[in-house]
Structure formats: structure tokens, C-alpha cells
N, CA, C and O atoms as a Maestro MAE file, in Angstrom:
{
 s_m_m2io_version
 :::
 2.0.0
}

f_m_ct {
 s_m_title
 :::
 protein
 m_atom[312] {
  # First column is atom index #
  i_m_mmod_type
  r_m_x_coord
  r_m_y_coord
  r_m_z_coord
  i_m_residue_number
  s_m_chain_name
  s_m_pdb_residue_name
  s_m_pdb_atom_name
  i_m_atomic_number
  :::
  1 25 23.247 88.144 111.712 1 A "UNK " " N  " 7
  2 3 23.841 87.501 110.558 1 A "UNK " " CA " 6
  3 2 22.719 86.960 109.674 1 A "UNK " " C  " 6
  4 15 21.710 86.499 110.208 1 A "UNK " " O  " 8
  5 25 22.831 86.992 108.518 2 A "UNK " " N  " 7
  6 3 21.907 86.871 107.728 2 A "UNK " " CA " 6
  7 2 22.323 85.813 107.122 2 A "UNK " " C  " 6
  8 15 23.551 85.850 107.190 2 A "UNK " " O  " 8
  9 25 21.828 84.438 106.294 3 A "UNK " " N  " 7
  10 3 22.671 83.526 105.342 3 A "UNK " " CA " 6
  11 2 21.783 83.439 103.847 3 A "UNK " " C  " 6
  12 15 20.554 83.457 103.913 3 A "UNK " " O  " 8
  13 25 22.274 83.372 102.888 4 A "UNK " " N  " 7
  14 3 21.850 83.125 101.582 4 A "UNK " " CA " 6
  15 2 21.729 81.838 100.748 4 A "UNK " " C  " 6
  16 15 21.986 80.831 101.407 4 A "UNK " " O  " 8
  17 25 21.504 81.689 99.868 5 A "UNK " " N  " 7
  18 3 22.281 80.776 98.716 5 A "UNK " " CA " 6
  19 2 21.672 81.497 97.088 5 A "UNK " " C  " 6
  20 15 20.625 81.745 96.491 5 A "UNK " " O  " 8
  21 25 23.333 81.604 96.926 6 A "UNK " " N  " 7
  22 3 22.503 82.040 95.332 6 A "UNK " " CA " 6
  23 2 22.712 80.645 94.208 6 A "UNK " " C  " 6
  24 15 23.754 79.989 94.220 6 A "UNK " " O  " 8
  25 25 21.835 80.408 93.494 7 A "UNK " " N  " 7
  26 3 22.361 79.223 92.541 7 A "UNK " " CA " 6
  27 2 22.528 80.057 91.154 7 A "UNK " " C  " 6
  28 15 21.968 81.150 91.076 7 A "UNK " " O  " 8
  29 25 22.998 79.751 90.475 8 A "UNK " " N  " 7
  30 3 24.369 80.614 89.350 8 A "UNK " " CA " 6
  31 2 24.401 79.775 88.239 8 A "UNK " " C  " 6
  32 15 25.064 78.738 88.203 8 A "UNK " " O  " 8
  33 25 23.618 80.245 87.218 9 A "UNK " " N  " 7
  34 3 23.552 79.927 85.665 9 A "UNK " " CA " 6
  35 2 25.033 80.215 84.845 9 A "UNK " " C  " 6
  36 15 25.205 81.433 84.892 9 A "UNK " " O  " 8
  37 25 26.000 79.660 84.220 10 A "UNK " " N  " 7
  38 3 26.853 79.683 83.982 10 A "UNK " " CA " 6
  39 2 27.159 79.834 82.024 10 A "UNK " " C  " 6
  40 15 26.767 78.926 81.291 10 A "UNK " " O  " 8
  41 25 27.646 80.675 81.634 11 A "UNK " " N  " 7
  42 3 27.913 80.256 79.909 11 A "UNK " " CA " 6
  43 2 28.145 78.435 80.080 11 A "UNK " " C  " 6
  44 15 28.128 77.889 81.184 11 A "UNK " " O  " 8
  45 25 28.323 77.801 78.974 12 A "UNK " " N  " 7
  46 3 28.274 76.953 78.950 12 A "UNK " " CA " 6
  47 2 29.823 76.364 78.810 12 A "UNK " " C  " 6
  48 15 30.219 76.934 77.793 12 A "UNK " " O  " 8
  49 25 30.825 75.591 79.253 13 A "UNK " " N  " 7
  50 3 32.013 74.911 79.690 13 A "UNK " " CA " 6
  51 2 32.599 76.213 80.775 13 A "UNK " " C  " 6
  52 15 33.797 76.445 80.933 13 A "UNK " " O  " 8
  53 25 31.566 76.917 81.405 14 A "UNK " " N  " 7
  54 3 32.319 78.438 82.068 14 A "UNK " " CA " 6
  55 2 32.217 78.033 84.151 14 A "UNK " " C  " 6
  56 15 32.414 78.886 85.016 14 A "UNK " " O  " 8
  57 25 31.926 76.787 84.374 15 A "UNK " " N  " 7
  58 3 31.058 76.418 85.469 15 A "UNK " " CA " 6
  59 2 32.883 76.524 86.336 15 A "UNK " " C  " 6
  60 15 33.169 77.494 87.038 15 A "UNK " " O  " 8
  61 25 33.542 75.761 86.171 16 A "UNK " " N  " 7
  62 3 34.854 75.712 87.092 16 A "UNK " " CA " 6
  63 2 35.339 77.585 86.977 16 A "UNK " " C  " 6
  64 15 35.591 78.241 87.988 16 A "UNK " " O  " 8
  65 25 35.371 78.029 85.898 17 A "UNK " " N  " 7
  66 3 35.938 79.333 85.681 17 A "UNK " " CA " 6
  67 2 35.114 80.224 86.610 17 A "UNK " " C  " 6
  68 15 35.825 81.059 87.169 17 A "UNK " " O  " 8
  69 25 33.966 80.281 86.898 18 A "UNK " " N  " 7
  70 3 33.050 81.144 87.866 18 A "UNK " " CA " 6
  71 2 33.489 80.405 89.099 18 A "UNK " " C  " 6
  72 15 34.279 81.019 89.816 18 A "UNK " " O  " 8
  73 25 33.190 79.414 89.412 19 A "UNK " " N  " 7
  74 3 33.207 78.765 90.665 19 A "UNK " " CA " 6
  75 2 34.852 78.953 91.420 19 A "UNK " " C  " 6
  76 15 34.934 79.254 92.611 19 A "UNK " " O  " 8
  77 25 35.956 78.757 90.659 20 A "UNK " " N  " 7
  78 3 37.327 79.707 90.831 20 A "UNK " " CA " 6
  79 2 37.156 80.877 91.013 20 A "UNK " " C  " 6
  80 15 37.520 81.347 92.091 20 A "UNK " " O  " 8
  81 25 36.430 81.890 89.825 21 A "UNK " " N  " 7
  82 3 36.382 83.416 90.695 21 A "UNK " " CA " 6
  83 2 35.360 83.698 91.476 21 A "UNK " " C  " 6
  84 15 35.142 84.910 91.490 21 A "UNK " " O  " 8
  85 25 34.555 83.005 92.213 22 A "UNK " " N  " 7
  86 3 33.782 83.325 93.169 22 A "UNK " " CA " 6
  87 2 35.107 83.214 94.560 22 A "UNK " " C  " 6
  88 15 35.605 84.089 95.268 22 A "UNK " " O  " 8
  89 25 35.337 81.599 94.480 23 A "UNK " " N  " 7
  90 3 36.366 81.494 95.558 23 A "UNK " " CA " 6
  91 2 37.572 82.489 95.654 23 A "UNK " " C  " 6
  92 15 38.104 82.578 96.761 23 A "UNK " " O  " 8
  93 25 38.115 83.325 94.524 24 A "UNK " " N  " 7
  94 3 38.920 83.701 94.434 24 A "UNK " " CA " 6
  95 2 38.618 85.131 95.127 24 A "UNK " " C  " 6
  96 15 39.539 85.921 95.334 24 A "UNK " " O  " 8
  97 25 37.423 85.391 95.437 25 A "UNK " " N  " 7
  98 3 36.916 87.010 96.360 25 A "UNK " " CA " 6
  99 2 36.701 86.401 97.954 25 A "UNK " " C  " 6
  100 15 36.641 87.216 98.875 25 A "UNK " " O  " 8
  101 25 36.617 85.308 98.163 26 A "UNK " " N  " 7
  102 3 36.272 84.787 99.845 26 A "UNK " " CA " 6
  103 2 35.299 85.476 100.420 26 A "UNK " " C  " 6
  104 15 35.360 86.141 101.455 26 A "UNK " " O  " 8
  105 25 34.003 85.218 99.406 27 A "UNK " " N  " 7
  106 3 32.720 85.867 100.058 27 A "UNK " " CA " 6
  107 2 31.637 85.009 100.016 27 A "UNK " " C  " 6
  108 15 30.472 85.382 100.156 27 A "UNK " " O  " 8
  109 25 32.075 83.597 99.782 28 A "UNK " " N  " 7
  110 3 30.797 82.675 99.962 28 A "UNK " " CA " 6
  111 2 31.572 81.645 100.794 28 A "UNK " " C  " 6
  112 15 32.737 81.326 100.557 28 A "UNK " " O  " 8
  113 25 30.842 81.170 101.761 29 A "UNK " " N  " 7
  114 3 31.193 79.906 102.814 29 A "UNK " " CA " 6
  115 2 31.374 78.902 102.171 29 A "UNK " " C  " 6
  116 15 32.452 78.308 102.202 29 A "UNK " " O  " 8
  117 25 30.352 78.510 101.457 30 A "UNK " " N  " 7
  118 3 30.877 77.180 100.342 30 A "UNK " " CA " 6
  119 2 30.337 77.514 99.424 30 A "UNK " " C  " 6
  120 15 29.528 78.442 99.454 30 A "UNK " " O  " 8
  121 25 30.795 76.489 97.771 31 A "UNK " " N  " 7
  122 3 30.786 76.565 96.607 31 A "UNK " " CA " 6
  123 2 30.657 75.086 96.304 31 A "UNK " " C  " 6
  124 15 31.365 74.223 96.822 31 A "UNK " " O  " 8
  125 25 29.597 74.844 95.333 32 A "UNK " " N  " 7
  126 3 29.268 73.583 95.250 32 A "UNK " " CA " 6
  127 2 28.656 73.598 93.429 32 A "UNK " " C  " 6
  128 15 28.004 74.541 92.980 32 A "UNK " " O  " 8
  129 25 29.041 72.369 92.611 33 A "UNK " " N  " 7
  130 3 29.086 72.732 91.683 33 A "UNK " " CA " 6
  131 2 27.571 71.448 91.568 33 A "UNK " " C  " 6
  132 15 27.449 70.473 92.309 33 A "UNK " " O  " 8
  133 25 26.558 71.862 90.398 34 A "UNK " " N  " 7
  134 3 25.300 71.155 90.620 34 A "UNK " " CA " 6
  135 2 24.698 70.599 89.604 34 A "UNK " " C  " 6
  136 15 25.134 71.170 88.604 34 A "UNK " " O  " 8
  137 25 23.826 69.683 89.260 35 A "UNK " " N  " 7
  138 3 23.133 69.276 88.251 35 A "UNK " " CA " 6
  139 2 21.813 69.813 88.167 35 A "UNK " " C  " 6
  140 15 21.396 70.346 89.195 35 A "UNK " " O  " 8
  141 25 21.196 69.794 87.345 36 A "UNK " " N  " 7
  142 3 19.793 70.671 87.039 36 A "UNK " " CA " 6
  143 2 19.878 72.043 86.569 36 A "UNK " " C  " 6
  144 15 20.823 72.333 85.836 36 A "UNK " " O  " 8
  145 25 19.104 72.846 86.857 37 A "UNK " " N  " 7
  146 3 18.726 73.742 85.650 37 A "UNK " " CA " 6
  147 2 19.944 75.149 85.997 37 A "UNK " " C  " 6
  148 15 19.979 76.106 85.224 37 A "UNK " " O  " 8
  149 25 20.799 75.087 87.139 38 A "UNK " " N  " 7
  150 3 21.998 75.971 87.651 38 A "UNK " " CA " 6
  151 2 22.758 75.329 87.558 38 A "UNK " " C  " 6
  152 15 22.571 74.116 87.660 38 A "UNK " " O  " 8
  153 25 24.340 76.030 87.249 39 A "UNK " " N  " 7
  154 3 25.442 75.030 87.642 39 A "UNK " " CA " 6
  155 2 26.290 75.295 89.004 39 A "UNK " " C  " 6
  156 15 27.286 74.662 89.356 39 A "UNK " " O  " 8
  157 25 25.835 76.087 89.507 40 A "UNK " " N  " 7
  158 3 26.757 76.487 91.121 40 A "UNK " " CA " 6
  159 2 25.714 76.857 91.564 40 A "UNK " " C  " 6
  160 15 24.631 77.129 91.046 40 A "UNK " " O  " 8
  161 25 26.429 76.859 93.487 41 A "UNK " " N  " 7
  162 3 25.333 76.476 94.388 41 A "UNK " " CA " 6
  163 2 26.214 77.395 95.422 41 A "UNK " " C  " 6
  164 15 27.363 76.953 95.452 41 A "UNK " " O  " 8
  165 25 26.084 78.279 96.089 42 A "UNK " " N  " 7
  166 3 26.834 79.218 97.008 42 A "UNK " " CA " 6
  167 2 26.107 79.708 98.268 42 A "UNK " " C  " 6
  168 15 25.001 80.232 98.399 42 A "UNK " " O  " 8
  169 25 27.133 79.356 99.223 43 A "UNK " " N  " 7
  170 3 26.094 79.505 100.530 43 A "UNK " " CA " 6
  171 2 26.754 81.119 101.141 43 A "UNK " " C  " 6
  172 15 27.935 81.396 100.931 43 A "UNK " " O  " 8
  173 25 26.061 81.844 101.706 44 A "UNK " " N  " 7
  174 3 26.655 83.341 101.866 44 A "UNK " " CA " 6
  175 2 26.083 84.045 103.291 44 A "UNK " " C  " 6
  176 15 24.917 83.985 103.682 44 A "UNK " " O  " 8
  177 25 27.192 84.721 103.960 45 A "UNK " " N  " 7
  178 3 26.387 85.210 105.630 45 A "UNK " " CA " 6
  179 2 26.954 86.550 105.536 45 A "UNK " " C  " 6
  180 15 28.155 86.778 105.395 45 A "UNK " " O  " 8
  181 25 26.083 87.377 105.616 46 A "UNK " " N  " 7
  182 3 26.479 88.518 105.866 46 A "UNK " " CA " 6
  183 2 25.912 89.664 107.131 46 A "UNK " " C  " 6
  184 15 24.840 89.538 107.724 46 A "UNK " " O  " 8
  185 25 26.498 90.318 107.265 47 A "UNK " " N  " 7
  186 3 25.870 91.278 108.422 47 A "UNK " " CA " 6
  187 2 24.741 91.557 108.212 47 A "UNK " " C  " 6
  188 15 24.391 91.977 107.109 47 A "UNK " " O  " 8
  189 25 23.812 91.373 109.326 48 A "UNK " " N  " 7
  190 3 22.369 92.192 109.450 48 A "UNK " " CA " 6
  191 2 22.404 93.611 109.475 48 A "UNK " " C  " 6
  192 15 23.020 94.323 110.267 48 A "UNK " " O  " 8
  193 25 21.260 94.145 107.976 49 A "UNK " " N  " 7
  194 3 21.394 95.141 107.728 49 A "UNK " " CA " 6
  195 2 21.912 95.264 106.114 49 A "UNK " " C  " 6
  196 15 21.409 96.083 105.345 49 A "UNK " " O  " 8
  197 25 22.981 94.340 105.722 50 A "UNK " " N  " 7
  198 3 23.040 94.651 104.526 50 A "UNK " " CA " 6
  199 2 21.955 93.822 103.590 50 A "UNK " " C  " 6
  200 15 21.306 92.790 103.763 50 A "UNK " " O  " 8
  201 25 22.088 94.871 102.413 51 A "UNK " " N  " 7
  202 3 21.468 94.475 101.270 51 A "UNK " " CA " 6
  203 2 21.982 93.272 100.219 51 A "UNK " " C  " 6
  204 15 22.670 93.185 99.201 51 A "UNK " " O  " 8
  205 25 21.285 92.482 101.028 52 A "UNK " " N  " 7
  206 3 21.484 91.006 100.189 52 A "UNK " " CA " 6
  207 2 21.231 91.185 98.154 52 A "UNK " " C  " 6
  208 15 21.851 90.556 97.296 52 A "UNK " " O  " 8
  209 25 20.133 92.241 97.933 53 A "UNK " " N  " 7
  210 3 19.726 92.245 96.828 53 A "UNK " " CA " 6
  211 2 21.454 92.561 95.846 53 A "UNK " " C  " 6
  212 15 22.019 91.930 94.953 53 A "UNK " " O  " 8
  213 25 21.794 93.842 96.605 54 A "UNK " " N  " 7
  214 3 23.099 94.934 95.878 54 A "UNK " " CA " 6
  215 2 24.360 94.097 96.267 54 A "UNK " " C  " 6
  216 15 25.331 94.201 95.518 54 A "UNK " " O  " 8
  217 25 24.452 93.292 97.339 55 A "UNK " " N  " 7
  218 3 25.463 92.647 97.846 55 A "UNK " " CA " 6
  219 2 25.376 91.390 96.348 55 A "UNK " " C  " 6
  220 15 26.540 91.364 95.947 55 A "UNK " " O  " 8
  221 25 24.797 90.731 95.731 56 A "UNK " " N  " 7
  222 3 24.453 89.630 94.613 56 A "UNK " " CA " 6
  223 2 24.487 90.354 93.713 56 A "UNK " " C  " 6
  224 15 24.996 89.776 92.752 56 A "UNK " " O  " 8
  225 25 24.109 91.714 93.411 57 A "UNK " " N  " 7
  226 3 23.953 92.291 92.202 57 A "UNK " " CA " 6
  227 2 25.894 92.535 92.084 57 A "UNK " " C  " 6
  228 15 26.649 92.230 91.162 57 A "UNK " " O  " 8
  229 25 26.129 93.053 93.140 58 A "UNK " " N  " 7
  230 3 27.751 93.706 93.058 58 A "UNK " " CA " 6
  231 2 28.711 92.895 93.150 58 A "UNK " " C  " 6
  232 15 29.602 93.050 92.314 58 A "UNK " " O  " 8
  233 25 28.858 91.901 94.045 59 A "UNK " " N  " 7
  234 3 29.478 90.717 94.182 59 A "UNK " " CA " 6
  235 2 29.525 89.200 93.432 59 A "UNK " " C  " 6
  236 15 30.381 88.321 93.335 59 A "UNK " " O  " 8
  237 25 28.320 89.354 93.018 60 A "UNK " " N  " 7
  238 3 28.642 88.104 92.363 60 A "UNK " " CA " 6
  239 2 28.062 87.848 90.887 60 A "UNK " " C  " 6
  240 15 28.487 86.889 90.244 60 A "UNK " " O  " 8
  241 25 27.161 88.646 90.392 61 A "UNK " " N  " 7
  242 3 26.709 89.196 88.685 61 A "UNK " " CA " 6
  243 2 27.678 89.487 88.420 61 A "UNK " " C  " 6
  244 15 28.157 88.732 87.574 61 A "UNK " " O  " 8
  245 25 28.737 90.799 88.920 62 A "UNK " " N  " 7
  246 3 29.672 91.018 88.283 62 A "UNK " " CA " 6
  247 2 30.953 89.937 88.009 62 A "UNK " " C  " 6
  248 15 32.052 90.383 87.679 62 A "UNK " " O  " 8
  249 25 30.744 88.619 88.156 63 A "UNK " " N  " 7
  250 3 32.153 87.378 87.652 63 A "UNK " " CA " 6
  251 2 31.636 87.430 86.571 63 A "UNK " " C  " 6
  252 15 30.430 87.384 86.331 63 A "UNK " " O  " 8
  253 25 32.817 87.565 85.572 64 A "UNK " " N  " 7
  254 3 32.364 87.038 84.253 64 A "UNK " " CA " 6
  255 2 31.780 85.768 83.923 64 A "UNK " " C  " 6
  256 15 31.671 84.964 84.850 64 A "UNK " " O  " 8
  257 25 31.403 85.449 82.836 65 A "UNK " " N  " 7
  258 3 30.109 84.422 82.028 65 A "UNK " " CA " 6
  259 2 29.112 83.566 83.377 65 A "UNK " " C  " 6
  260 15 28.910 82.361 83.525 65 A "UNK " " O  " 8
  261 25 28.785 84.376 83.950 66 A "UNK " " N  " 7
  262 3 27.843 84.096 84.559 66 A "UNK " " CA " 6
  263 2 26.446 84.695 83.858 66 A "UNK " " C  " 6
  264 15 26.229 85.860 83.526 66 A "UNK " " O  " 8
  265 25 25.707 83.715 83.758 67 A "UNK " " N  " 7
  266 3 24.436 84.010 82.410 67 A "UNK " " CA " 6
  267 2 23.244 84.730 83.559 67 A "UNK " " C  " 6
  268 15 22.910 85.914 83.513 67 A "UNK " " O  " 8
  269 25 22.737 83.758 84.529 68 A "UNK " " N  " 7
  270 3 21.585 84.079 85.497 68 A "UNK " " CA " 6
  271 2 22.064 83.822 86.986 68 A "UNK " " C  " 6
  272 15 22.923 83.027 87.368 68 A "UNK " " O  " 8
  273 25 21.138 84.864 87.872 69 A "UNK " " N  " 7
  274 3 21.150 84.174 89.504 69 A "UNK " " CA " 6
  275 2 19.833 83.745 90.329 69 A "UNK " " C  " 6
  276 15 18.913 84.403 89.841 69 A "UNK " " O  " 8
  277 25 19.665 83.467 90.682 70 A "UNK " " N  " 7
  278 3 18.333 83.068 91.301 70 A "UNK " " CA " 6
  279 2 18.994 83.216 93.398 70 A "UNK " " C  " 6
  280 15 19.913 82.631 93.971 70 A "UNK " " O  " 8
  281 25 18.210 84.014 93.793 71 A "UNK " " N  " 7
  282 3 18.528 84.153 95.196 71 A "UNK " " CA " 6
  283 2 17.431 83.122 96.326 71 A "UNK " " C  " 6
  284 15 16.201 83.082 96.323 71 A "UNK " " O  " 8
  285 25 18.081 82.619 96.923 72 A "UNK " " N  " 7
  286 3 17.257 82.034 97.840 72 A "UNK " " CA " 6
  287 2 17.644 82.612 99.037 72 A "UNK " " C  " 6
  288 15 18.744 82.509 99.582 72 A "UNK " " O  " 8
  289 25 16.209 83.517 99.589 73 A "UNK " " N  " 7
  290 3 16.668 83.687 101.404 73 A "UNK " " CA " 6
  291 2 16.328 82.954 102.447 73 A "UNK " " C  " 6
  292 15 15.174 82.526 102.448 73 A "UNK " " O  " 8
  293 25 17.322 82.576 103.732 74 A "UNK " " N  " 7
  294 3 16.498 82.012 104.699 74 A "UNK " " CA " 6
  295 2 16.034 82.367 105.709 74 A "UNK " " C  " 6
  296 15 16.069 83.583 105.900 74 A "UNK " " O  " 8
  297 25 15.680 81.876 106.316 75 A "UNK " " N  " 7
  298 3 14.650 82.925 107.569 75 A "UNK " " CA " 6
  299 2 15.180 81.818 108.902 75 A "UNK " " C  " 6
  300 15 15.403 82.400 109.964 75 A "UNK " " O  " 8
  301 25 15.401 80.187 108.895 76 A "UNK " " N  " 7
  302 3 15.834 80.065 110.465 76 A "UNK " " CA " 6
  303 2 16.505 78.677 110.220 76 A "UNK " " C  " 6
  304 15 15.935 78.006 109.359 76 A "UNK " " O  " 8
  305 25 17.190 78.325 110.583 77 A "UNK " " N  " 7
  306 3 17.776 77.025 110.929 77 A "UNK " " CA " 6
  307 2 17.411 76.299 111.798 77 A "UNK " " C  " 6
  308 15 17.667 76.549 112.976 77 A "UNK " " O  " 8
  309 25 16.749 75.264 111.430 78 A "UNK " " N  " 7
  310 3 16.394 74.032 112.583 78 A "UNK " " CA " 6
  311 2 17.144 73.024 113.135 78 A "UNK " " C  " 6
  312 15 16.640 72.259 113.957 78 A "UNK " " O  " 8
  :::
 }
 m_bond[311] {
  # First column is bond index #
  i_m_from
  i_m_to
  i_m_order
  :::
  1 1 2 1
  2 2 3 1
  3 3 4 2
  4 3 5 1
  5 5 6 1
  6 6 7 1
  7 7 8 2
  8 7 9 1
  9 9 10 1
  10 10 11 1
  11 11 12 2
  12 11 13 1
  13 13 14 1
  14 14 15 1
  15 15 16 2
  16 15 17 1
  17 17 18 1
  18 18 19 1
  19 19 20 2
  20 19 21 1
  21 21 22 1
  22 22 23 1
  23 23 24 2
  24 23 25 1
  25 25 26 1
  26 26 27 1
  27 27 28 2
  28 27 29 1
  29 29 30 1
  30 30 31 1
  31 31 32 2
  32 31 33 1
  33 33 34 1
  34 34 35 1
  35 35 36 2
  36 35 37 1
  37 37 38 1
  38 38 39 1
  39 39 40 2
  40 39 41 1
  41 41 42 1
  42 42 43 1
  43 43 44 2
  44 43 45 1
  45 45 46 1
  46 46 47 1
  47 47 48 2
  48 47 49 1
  49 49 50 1
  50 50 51 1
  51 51 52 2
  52 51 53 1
  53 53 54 1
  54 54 55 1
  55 55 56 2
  56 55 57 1
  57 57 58 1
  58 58 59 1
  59 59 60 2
  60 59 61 1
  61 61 62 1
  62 62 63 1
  63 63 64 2
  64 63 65 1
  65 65 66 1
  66 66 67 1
  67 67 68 2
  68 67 69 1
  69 69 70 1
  70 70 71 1
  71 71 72 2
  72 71 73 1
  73 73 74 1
  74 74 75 1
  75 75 76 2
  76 75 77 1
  77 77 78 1
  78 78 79 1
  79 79 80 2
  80 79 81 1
  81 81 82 1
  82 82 83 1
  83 83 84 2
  84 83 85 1
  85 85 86 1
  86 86 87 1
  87 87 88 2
  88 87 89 1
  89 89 90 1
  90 90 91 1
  91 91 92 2
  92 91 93 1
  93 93 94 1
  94 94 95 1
  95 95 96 2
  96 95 97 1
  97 97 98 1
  98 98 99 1
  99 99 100 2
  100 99 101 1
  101 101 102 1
  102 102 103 1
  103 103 104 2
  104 103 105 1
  105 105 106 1
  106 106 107 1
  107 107 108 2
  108 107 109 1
  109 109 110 1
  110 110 111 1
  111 111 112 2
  112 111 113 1
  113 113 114 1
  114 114 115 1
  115 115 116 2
  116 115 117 1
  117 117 118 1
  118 118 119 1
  119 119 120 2
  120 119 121 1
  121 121 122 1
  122 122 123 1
  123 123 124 2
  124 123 125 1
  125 125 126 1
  126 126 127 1
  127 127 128 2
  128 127 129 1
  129 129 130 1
  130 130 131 1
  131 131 132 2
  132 131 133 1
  133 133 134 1
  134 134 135 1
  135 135 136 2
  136 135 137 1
  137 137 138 1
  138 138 139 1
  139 139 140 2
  140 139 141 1
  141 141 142 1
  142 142 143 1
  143 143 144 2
  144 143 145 1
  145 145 146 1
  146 146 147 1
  147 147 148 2
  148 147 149 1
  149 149 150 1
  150 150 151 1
  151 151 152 2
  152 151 153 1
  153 153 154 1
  154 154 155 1
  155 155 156 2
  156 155 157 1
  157 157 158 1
  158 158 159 1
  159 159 160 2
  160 159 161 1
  161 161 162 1
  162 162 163 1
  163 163 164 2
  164 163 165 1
  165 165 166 1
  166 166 167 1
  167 167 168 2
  168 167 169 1
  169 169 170 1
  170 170 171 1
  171 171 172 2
  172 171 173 1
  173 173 174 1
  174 174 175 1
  175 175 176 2
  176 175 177 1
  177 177 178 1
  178 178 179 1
  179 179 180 2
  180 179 181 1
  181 181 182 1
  182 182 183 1
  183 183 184 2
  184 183 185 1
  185 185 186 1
  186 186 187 1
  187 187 188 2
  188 187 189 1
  189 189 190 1
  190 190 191 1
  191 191 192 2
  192 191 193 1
  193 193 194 1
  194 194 195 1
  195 195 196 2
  196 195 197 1
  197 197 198 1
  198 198 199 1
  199 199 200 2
  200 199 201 1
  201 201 202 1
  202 202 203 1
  203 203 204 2
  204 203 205 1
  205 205 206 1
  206 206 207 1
  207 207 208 2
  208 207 209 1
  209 209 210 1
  210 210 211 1
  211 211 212 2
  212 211 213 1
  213 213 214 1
  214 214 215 1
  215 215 216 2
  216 215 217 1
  217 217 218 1
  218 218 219 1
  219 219 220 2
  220 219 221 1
  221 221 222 1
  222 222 223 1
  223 223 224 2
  224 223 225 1
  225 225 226 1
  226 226 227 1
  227 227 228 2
  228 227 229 1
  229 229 230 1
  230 230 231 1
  231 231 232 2
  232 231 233 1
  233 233 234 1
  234 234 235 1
  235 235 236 2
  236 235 237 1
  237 237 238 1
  238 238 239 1
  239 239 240 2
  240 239 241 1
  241 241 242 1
  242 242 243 1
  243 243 244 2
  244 243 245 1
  245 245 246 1
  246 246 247 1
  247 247 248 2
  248 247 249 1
  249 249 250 1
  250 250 251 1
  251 251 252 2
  252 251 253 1
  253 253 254 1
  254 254 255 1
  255 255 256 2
  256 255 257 1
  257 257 258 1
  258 258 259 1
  259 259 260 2
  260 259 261 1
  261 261 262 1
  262 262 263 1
  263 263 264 2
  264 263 265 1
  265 265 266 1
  266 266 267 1
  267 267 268 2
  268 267 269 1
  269 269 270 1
  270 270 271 1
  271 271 272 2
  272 271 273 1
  273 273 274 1
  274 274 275 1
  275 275 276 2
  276 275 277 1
  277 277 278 1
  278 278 279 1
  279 279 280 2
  280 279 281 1
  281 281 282 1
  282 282 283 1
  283 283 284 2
  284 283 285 1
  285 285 286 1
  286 286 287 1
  287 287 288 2
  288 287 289 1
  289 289 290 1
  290 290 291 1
  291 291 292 2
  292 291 293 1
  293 293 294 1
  294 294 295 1
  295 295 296 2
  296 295 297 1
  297 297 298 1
  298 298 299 1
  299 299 300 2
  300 299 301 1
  301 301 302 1
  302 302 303 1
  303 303 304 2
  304 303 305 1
  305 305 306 1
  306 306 307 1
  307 307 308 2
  308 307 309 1
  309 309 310 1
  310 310 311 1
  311 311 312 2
  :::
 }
}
């Protein structure tokens, strides 16, 4: 199992409208809405082996007015 977080640049009053259609596919564990330079915060586990890059490009670029993504990977839990 692999886990992610992507943080998610939003059009601007578009932050609840993404953060609804993210939840609305049930492919991120949590959804957290944020201050600073992103407005959502998404935590994500997927099978070892897939492509985290195409899995973000396909899954979650494609919600509408979503402006930018920035991927963070992790490597271990302490």
C-alpha cells in the first residue's frame, strides 16, 4: 500500500465545490480544507504498483476548477 497527499490549488470561491467532488469519487481517505498557498489537503492509499503520477493526473486534475496540484510522497510512518 502506498499513501499520498496531494494539496489542490482551487479557482477562487471553487474550494467546497472541488472538495465535494473529490468526496463525491471515494478515492481519498480524508479531505481537509487549508490556509496558505493550497486550498485542499487529501490523504490517498493505493495499491503497490500503481502509478501515483497517472492515478493524480486521472483522478483528481480531472475535477473541475481545480487550478494546480502539488504531490507529496511518503516513504514510512513512524
Amino acid at each position: 500500500m502506498q499513501t499520498f497527499f496531494v494539496e489542490i490549488k482551487c479557482r477562487l470561491g471553487k474550494t467546497y465545490t472541488v472538495a465535494s467532488a473529490l468526496a463525491d469519487r471515494e478515492i481519498a481517505s480524508e479531505i481537509y480544507s487549508t490556509a496558505g498557498h493550497y486550498d485542499v489537503l487529501a490523504k490517498f492509499h493505493v495499491d503497490d504498483g500503481v502509478d501515483i503520477g497517472h492515478f493524480v493526473a486521472e483522478h483528481v486534475q480531472t475535477i473541475a476548477d481545480i487550478q494546480d496540484t502539488r504531490t507529496i510522497i511518503t516513504f514510512k510512518a513512524f
